[in-house]
Kinemage of the C-alpha trace (Angstrom):
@kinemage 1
@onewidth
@group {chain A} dominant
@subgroup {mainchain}
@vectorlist {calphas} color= white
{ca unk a 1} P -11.809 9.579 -39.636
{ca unk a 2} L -9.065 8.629 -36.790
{ca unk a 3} L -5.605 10.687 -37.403
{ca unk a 4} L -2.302 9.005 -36.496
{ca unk a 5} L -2.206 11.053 -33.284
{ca unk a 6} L -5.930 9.264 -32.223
{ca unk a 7} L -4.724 6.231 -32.916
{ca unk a 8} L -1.524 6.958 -30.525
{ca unk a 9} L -4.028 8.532 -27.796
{ca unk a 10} L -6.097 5.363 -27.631
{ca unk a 11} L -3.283 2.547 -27.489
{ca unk a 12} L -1.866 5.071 -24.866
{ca unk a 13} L -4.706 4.679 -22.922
{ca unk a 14} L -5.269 1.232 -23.183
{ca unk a 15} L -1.633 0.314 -22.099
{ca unk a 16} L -2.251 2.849 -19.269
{ca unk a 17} L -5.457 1.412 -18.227
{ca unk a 18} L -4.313 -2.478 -18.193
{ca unk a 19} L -0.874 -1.355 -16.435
{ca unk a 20} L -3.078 -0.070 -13.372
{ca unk a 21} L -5.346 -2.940 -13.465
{ca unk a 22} L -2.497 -5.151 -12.986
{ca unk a 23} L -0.722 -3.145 -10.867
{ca unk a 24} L -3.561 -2.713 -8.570
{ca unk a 25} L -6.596 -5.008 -9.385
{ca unk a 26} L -5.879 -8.306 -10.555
{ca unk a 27} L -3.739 -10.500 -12.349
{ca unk a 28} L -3.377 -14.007 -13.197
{ca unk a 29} L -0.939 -16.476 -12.802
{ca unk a 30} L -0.133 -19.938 -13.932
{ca unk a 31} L 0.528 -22.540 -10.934
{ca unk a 32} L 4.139 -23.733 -11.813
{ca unk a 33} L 4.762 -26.611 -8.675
{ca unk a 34} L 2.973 -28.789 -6.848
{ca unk a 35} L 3.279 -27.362 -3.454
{ca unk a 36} L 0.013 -26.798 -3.171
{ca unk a 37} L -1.584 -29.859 -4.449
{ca unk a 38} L -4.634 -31.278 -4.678
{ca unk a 39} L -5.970 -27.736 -4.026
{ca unk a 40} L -4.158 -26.119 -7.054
{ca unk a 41} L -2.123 -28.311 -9.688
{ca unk a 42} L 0.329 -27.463 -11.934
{ca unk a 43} L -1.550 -25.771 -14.968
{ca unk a 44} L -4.146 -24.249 -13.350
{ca unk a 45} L -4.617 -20.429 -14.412
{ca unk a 46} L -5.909 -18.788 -11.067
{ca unk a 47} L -7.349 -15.555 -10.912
{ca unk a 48} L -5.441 -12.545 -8.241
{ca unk a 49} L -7.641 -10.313 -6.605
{ca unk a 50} L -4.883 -7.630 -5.760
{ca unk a 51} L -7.981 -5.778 -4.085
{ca unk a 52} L -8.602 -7.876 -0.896
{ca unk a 53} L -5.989 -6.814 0.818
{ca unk a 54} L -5.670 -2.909 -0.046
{ca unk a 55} L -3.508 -1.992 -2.870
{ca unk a 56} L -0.041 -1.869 -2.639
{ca unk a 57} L 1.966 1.155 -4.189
{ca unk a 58} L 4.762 0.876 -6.535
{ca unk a 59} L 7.694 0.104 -4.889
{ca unk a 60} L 10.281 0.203 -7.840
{ca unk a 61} L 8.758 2.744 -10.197
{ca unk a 62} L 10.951 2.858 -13.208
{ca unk a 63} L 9.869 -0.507 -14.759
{ca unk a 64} L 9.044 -1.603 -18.332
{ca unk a 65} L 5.485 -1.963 -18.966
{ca unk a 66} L 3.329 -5.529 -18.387
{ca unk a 67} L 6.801 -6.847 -17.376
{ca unk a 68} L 7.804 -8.774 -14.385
{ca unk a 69} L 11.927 -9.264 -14.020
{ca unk a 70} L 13.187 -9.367 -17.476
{ca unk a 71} L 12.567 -7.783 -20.748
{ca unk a 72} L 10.743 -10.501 -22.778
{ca unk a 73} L 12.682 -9.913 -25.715
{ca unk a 74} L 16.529 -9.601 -24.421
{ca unk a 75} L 17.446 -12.555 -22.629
{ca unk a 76} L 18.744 -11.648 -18.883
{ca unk a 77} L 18.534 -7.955 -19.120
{ca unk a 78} L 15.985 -6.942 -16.162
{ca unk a 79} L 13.265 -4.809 -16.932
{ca unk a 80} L 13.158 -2.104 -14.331
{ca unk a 81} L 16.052 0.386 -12.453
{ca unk a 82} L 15.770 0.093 -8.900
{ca unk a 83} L 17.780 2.984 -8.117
{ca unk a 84} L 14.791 4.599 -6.770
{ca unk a 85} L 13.011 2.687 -4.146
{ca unk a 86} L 9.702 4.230 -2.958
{ca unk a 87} L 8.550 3.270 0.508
{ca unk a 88} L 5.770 0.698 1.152
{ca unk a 89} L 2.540 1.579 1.346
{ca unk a 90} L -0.918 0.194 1.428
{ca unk a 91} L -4.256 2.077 0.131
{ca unk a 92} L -7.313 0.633 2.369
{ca unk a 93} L -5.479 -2.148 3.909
{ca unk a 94} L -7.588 -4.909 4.738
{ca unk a 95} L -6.762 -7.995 6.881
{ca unk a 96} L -5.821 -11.468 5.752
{ca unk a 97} L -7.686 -14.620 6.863
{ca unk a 98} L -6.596 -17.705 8.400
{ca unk a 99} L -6.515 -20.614 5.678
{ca unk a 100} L -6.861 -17.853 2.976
{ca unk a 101} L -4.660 -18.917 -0.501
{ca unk a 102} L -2.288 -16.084 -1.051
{ca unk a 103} L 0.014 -14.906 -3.798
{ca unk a 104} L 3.026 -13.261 -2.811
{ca unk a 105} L 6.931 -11.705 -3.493
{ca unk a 106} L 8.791 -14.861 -2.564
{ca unk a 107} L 11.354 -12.993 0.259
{ca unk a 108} L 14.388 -14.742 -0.205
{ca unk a 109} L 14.517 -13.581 -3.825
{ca unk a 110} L 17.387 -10.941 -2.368
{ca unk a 111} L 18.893 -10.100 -6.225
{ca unk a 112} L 15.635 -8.244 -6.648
{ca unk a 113} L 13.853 -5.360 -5.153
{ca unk a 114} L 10.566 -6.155 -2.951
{ca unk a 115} L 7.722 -6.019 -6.217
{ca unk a 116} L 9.946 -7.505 -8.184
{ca unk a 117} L 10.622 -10.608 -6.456
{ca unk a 118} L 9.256 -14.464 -7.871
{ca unk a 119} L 6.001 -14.897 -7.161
{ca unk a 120} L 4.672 -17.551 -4.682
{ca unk a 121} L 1.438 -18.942 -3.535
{ca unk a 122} L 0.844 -21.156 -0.146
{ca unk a 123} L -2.137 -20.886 2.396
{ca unk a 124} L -1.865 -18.528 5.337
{ca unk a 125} L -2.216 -20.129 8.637
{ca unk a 126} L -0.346 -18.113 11.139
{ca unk a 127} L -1.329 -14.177 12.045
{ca unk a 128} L 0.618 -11.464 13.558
{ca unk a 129} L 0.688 -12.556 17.176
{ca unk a 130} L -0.281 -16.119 16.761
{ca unk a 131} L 1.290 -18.794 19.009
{ca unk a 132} L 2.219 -21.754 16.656
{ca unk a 133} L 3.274 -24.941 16.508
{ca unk a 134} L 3.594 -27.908 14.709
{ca unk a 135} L 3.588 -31.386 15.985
{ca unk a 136} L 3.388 -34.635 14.246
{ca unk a 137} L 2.634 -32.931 11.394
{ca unk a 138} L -0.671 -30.965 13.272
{ca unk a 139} L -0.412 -27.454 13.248
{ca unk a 140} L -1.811 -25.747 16.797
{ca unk a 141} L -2.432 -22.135 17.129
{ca unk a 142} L -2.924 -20.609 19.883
{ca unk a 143} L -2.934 -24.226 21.559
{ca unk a 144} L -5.977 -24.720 19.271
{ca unk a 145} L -5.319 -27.390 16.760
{ca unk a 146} L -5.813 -25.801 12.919
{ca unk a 147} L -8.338 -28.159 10.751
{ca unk a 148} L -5.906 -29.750 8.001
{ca unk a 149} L -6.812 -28.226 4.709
{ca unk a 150} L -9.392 -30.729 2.583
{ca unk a 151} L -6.882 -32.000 0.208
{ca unk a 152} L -3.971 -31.692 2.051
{ca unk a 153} L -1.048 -34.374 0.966
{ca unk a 154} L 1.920 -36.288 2.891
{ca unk a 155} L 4.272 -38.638 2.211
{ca unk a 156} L 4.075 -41.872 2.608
{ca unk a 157} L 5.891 -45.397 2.803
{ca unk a 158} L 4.248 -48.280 0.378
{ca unk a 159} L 5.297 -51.667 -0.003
{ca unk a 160} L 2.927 -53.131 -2.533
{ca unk a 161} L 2.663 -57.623 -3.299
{ca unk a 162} L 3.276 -56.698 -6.943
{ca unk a 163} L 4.410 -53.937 -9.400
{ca unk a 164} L 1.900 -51.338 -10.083
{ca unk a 165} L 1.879 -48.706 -13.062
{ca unk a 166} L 1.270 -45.100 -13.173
{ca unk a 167} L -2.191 -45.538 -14.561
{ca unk a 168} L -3.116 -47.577 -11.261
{ca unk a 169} L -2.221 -44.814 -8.721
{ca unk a 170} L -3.613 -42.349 -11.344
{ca unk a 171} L -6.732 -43.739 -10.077
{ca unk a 172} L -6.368 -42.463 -7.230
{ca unk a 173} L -5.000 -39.313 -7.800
{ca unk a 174} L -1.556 -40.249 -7.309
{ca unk a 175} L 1.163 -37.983 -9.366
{ca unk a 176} L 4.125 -37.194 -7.099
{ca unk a 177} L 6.635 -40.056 -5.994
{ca unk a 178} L 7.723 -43.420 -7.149
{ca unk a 179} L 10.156 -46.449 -6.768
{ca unk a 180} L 12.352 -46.357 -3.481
{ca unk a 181} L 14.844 -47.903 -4.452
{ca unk a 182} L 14.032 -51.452 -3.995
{ca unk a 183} L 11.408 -53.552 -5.920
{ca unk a 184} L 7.875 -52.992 -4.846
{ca unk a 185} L 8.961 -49.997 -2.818
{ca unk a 186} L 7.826 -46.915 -3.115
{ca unk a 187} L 7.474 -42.991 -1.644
{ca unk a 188} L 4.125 -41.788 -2.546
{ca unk a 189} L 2.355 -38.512 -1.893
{ca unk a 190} L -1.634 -38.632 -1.643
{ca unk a 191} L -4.286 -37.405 0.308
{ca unk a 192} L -6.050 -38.940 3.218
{ca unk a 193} L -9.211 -39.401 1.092
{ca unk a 194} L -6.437 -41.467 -1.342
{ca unk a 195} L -4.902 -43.226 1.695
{ca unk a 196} L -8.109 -45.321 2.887
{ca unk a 197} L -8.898 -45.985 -0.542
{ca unk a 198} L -5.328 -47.326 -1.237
{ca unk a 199} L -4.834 -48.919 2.114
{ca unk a 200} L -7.553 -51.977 1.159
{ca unk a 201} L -6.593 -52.749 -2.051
{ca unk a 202} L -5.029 -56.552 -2.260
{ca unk a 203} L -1.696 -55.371 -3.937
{ca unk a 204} L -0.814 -53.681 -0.616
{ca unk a 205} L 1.603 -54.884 1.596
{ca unk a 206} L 1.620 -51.858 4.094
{ca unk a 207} L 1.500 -48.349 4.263
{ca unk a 208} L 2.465 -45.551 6.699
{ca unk a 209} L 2.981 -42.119 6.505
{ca unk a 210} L 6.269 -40.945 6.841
{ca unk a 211} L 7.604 -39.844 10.380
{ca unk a 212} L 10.077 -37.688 11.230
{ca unk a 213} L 11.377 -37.729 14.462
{ca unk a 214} L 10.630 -34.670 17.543
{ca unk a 215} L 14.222 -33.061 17.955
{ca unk a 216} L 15.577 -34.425 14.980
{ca unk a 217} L 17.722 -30.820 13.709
{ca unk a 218} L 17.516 -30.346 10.265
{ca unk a 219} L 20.028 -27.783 9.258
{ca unk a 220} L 17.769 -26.394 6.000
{ca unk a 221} L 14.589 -25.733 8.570
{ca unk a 222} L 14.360 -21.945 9.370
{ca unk a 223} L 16.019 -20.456 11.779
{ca unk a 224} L 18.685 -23.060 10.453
{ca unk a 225} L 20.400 -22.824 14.272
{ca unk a 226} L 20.636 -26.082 16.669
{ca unk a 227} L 19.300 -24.095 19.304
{ca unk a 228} L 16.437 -25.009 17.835
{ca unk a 229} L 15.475 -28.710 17.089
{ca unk a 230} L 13.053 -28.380 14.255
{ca unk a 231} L 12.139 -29.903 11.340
{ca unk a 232} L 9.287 -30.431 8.838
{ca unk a 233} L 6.860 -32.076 11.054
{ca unk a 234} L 7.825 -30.805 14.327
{ca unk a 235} L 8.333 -26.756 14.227
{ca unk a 236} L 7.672 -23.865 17.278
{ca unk a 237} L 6.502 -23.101 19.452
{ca unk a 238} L 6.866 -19.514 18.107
{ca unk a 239} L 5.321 -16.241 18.264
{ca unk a 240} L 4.759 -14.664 14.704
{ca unk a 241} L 5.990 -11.001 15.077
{ca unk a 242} L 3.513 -8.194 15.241
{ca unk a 243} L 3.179 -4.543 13.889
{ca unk a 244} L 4.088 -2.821 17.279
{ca unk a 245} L 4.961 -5.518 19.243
{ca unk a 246} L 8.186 -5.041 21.449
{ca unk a 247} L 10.475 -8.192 21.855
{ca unk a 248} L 13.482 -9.284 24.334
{ca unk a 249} L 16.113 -9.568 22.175
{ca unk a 250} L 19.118 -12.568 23.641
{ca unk a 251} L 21.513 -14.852 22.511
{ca unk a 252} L 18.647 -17.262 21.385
{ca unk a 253} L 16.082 -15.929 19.777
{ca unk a 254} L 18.594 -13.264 17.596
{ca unk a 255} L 18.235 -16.417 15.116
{ca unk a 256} L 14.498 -15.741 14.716
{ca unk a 257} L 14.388 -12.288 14.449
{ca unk a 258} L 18.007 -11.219 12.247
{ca unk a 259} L 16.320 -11.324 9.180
{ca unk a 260} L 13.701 -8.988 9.991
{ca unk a 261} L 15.993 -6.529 11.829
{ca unk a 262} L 18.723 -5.979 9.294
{ca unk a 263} L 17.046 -7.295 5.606
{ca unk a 264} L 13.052 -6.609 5.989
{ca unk a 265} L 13.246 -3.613 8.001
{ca unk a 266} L 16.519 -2.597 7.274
{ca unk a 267} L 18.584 -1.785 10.485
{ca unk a 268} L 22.121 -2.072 11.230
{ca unk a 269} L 22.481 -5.040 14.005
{ca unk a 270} L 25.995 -6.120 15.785
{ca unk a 271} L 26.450 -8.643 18.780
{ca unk a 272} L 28.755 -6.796 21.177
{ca unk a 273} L 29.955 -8.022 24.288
{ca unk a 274} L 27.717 -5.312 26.181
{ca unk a 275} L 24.904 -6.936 23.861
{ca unk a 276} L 22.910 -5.588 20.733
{ca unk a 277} L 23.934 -2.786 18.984
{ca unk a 278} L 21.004 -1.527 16.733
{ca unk a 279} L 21.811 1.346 14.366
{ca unk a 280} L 24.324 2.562 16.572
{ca unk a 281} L 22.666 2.261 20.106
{ca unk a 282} L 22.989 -0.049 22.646
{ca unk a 283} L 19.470 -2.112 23.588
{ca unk a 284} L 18.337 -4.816 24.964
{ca unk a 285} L 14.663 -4.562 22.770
{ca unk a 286} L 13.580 -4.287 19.361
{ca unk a 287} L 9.818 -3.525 18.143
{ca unk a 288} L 8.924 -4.476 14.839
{ca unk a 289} L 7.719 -2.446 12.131
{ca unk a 290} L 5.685 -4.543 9.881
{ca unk a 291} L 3.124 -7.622 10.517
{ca unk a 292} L 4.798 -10.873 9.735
{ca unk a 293} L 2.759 -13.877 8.113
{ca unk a 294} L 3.421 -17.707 8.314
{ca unk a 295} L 2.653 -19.633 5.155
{ca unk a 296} L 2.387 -23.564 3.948
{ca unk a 297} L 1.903 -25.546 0.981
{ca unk a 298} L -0.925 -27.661 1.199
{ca unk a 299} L 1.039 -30.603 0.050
{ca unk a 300} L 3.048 -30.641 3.175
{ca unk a 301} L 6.005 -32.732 2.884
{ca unk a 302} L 7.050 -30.914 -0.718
{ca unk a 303} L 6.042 -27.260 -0.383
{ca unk a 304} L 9.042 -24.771 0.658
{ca unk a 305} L 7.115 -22.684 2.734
{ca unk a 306} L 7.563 -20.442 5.817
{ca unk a 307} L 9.321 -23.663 7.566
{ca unk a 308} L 12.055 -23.336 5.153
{ca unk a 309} L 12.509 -19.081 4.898
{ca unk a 310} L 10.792 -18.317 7.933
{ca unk a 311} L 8.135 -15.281 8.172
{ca unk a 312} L 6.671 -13.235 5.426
{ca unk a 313} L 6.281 -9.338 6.057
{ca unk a 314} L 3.292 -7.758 4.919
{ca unk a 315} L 4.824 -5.617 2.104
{ca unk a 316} L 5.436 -9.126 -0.295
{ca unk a 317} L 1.511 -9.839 0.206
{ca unk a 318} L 0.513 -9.429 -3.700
{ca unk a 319} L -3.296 -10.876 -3.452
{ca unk a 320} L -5.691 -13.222 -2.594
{ca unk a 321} L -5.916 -16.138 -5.083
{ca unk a 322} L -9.879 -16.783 -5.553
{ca unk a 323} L -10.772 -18.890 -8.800
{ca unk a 324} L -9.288 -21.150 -11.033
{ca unk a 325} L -10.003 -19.818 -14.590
{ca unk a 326} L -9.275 -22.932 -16.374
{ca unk a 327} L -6.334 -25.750 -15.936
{ca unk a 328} L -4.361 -27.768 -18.447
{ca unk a 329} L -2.171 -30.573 -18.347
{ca unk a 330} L 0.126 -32.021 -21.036
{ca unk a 331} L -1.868 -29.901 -23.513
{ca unk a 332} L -5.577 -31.243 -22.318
{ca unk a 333} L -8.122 -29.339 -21.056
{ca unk a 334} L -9.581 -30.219 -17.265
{ca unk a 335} L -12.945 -29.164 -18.005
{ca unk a 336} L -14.084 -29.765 -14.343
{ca unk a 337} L -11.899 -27.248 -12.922
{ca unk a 338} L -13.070 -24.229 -14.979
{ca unk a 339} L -14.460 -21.134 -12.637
{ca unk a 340} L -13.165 -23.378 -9.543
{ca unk a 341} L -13.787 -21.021 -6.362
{ca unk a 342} L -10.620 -21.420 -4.207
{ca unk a 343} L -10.658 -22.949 -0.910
């Protein structure tokens, strides 16, 4: 017959034994937005192979089991000390792939340490070293352009001859957007499969995706600086930084790379009038550490991505996303997206 002290070995083990899977293996996660519809919805509980890319180490040790930022039970009160910070490292690192759907430490969460950070999830089109560049809403690398996702979304401008109700663009797997502010008006956000399908209805007036113009700044685009006229459609050309790789540093292109210097790498940088000072010496050069990543929501007009917050270093890379488990929405069941392989 099991003693107390049996008892206490065996849920010790067990806690031990799910605390490294998750730490190391896999995890799931619920999909909270819609950045990265139609591929994932909101609902959908995906399955986090933490294995694809090498495992990660504990960065901030001292944390509360099965927890994430806070304890679940004390409102506010975060659930690790980060007082000790380990360094990163990764066990039989393995590359990412172009177009791969990845989970990661979302790097602008700055009140947290690195494995603590909100997790996001986006598709990975640009590599360490890649040349990219959006135009027109086309992504090029390496002057090649990048095949849009499948069910990649925009937004777009409809004027319809007559109201139309939620069920009606339901049909066509409408589920972001709505009036714009004058009758019959509206901002929608489909696919291209939806787009010919709504474009030859009789209730449609016209319909055009919406354009943003080349050059137009937007202040909220990364690397927020008018030296460089980007925006949501039109972004680059940029290099993505590279493990290794040794850059010019000048008066320009200190906007793209600050970030990386001081917070992801974490240097000392000053602006002198003999030119950069970089803990403590004087240079003209500065070669990165870490691979960088560059990262989009497949719905591309309402996904804050690496336009927005710029590149992702490798030590935020959680895992690859790689099946849908199952999905719900407003308590129902969607049957048909149960075991869903990722794409």
């Amino acid at each position: 017959m099991k003693t107390i002290k049996d008892w206490i070995r065996a849920l010790l083990f067990a806690l031990i034994t799910v605390m490294v899977i998750k730490a190391f293996f896999f995890e799931v996660f619920t999909i909270p937005s819609s950045s990265m519809e139609k591929t994932l919805l909101p609902g959908d509980l995906i399955f986090v192979n933490k294995t694809s890319y090498g495992l990660r180490s504990p960065i901030t040790p001292l944390t509360f089991p099965l927890t994430h930022q806070h304890l679940p039970w004390v409102e506010g009160v975060k659930s690790f000390l980060d007082f000790i910070q380990l360094p990163y490292y990764r066990f039989f690192a393995d590359t990412i792939q172009r177009n791969d759907v990845v989970v990661f430490n979302y790097p602008f969460d700055s009140d947290y340490p690195v494995d603590h950070r909100s997790y996001y999830i986006k598709r990975c089109i640009g590599l360490p070293g890649d040349v990219l560049k959006i135009d027109n809403k086309k992504v090029y690398i390496n002057n090649q352009e990048l095949e849009q996702p499948k069910l990649a979304q925009f937004n777009y401008k409809v004027i319809t001859t007559k109201p139309i109700t939620n069920d009606t663009l339901m049909i066509f797997g409408i589920t972001e957007g709505g009036l714009d502010g004058l009758e019959n008006h509206w901002e929608l956000t489909m696919t291209d499969t939806a787009y010919h399908q709504l474009k030859s209805k009789d209730f449609i007036y016209s319909i055009k995706k919406i354009e943003v113009e080349p050059n137009a700044f937007a202040d909220y685009i990364f690397p927020y600086h008018p030296s460089y006229l980007w925006n949501i459609d039109y972004f680059g050309e940029v290099v993505i930084p590279k493990k290794g790789t040794i850059v010019k540093l000048d008066s320009n292109n200190i906007h793209l790379y600050r970030r990386i210097i001081e917070v992801y790498e974490e240097n000392t940088l000053e602006e002198t009038k003999q030119g950069f000072v970089i803990n403590g010496d004087l240079t003209s050069t500065y070669q990165f550490k870490m691979d960088y990543y560059f990262m989009m929501g497949d719905n591309r007009h309402n996904s804050a991505d690496s336009r927005f917050w710029g590149f992702l270093p490798e030590d935020h890379i959680v895992g690859k996303a790689q099946t849908i488990l199952f999905s719900m929405d407003n308590e129902k069941y969607k049957w048909d997206r149960m075991f869903k392989t990722i794409e």
